[in-house]
C-alpha positions as CSV (number, residue, x, y, z in Angstrom):
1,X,0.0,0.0,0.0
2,X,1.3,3.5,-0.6
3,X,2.4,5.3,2.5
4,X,-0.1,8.1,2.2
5,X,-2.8,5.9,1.2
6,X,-2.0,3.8,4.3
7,X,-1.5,6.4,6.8
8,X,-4.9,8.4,5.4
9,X,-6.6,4.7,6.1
10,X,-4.6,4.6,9.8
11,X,-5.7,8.3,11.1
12,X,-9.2,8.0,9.5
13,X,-9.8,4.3,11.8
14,X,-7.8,6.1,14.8
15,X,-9.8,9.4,14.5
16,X,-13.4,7.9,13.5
17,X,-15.7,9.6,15.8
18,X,-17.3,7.7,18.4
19,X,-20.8,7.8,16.7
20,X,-19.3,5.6,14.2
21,X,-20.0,3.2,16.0
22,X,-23.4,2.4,18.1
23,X,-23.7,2.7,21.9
24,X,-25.0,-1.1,21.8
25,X,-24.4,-3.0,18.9
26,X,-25.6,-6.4,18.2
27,X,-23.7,-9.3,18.8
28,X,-23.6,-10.0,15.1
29,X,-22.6,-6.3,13.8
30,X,-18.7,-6.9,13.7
31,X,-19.4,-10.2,11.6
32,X,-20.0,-8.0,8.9
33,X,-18.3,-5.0,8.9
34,X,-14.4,-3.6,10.1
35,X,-13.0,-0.6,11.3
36,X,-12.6,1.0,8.2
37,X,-13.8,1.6,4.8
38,X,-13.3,-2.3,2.7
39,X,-13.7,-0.2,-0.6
40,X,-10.6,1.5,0.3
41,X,-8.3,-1.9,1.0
42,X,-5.4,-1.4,-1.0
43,X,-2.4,-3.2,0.9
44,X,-2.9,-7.4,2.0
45,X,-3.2,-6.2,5.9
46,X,-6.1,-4.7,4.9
47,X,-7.9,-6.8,2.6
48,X,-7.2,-9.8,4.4
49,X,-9.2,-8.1,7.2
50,X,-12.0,-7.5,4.9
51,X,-11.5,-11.1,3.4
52,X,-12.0,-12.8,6.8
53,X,-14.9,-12.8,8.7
54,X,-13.4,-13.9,12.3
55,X,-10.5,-11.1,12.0
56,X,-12.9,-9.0,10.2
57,X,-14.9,-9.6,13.3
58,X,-11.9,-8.8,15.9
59,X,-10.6,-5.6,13.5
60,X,-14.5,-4.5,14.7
61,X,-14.4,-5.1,18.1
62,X,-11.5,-3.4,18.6
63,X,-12.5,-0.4,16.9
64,X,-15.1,-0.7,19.8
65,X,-12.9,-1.1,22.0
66,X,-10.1,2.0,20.8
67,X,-13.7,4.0,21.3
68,X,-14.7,3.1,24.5
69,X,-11.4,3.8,25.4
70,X,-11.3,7.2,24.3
71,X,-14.4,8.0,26.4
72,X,-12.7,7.6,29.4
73,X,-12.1,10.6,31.4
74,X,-8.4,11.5,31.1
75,X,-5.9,14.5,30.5
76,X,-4.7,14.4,26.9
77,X,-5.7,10.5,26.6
78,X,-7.1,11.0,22.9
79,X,-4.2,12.5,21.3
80,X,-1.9,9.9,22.9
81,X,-4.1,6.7,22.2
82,X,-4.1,7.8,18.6
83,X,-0.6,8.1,18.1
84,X,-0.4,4.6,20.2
85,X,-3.0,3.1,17.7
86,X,-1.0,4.6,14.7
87,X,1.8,3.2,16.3
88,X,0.5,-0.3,16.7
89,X,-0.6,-0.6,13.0
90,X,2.2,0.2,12.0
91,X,4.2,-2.4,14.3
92,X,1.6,-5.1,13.4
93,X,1.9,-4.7,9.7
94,X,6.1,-4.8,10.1
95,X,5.3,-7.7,12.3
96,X,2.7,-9.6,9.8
97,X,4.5,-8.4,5.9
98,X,6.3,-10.8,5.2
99,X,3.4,-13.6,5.3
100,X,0.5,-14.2,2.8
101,X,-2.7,-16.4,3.1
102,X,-3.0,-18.1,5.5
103,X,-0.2,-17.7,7.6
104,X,-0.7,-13.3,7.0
105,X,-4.8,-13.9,8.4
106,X,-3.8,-15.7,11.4
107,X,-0.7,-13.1,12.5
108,X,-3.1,-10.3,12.2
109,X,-5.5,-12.1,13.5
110,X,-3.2,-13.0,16.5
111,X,-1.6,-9.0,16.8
112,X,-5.6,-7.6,16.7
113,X,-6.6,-10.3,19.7
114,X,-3.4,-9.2,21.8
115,X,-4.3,-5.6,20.9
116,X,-7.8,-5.8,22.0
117,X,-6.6,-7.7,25.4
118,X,-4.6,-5.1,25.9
119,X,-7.0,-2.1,25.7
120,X,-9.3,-4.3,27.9
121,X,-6.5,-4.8,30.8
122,X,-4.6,-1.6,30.3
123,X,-7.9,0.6,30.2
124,X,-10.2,-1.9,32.8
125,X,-12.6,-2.0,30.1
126,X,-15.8,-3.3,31.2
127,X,-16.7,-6.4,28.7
128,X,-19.7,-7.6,30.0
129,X,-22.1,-7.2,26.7
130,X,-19.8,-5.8,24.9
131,X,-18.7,-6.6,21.5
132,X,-15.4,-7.2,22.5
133,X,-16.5,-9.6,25.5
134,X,-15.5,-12.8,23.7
135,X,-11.9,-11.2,22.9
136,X,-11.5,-10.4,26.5
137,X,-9.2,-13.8,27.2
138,X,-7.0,-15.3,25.3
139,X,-8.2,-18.7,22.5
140,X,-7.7,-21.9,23.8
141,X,-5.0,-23.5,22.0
142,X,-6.1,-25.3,18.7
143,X,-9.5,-23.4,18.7
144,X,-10.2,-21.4,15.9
């Protein structure tokens, strides 16, 4: 993906108002939809998050999370956690480049999980009936 393209794509997820999103969204919402605009998916981080329904699905819930986030009272929070979220893309795409299929779906699928654990420990997100509730602990190895 170009740089500009890709960093556009970044700050546009990072800044995406909060009414983006709804307050209570059904449990099946993020099966359906990322964090970002799918018609404008030109690098293979990207499409293989609109190509995959279950990291489509945790791309979502973290966008969910990243908001809910931001709505917690705090000096200068928002500026930081967007340069921290622009930061993390950018270290998960390093971290994921060099893979394709396969093998690229389940390292970002893996990065986006660890991400999303992390808002919800670092930030004491509630998950109870949240989107982002079955992302809250780590898979059971071999589950899918």
């Amino acid at each position: 993906m170009r740089v500009g393209v890709r960093i556009a794509l970044v700050t546009a997820w990072a800044m995406a108002p909060a009414l983006a999103f709804a307050d209570s969204p059904d449990a099946h919402e993020c099966r359906y939809r990322a964090s970002f605009n799918c018609a404008l998916a030109d690098d293979a981080a990207s499409r293989a998050i609109c190509s995959d329904p279950a990291l489509m699905a945790a791309d979502c819930a973290l966008g969910y999370a990243y908001r809910d986030a931001r709505s917690l009272p705090g000096a200068n929070k928002h500026e930081s956690l967007r340069k921290d979220q622009r930061h993390w893309a950018a270290v998960r795409d390093t971290a994921c480049a060099k893979r394709t299929g396969a093998t690229l779906t389940a390292c970002l699928t893996a990065e986006t999980e660890k991400r999303l654990r992390w808002f919800i420990d670092h930030y004491k997100l509630a998950v109870a009936g949240k989107i982002y509730e079955p992302f809250a602990k780590p898979r059971a190895a071999g589950r899918q």
